[in-house]
C-alpha positions as CSV (number, residue, x, y, z in Angstrom):
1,X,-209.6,-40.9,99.8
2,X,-206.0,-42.7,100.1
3,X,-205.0,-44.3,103.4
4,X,-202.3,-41.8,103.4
5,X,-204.2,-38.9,102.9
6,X,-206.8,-40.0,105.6
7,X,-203.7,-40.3,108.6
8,X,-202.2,-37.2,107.6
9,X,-205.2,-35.4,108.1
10,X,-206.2,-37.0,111.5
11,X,-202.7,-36.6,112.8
12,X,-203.4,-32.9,111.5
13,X,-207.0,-32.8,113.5
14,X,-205.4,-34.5,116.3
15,X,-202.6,-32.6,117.0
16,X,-204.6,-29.2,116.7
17,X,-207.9,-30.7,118.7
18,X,-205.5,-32.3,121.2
19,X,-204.2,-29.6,122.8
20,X,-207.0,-29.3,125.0
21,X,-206.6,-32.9,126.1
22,X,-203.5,-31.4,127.5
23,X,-200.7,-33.6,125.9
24,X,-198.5,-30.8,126.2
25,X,-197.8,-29.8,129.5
26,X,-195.4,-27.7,131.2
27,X,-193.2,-29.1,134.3
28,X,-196.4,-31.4,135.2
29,X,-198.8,-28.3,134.9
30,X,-201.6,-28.8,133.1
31,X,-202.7,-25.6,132.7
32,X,-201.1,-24.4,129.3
33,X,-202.2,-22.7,126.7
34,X,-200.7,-23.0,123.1
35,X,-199.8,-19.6,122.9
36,X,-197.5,-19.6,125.9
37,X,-195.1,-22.5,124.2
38,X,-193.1,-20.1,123.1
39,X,-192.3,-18.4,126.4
40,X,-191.8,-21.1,128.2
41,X,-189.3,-22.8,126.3
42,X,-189.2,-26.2,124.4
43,X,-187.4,-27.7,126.7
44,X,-188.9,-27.1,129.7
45,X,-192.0,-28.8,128.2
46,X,-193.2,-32.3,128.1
47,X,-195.2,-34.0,125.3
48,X,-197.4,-37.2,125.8
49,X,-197.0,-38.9,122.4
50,X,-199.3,-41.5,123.3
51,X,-202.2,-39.1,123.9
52,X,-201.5,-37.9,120.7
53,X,-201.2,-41.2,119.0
54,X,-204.4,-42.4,120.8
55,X,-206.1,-39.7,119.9
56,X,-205.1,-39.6,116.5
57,X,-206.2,-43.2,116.1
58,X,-209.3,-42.3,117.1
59,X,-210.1,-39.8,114.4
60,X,-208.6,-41.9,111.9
61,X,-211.2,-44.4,113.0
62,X,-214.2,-42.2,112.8
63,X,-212.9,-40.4,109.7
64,X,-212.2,-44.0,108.3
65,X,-216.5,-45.0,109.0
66,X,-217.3,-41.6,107.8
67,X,-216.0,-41.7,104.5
68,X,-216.7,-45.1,103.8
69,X,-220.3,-44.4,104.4
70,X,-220.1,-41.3,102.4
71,X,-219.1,-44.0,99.4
């Protein structure tokens, strides 16, 4: 599988699987739950981008050894 294809998809996994590491959070609550984004209001929100980019670097690390044992 192409590099490309490999981030996309743990940026995908990441981003879904995340949001129980709590990356989104709502005025420095932790307690969120995906489906009350919406009523709370983007901008009253606050995303960690670097959870998210550590976490997707992580999965693109195991998905990486994964695959290339697979091979």
């Amino acid at each position: 599988m192409k590099r490309k294809n490999i981030t996309i998809i743990s940026l995908t996994i990441a981003f879904f699987l995340g949001i129980p590491f709590k990356w989104i959070q709502y005025k420095g609550s932790k307690d969120i739950s995906i489906f009350q984004i919406i009523d709370l209001g983007i901008t009253n929100l606050f995303f960690d981008f670097t959870l998210l980019g550590l976490s997707t670097l992580i999965v693109y690390l195991v998905l990486s050894k994964i695959l290339k044992i697979r091979e």
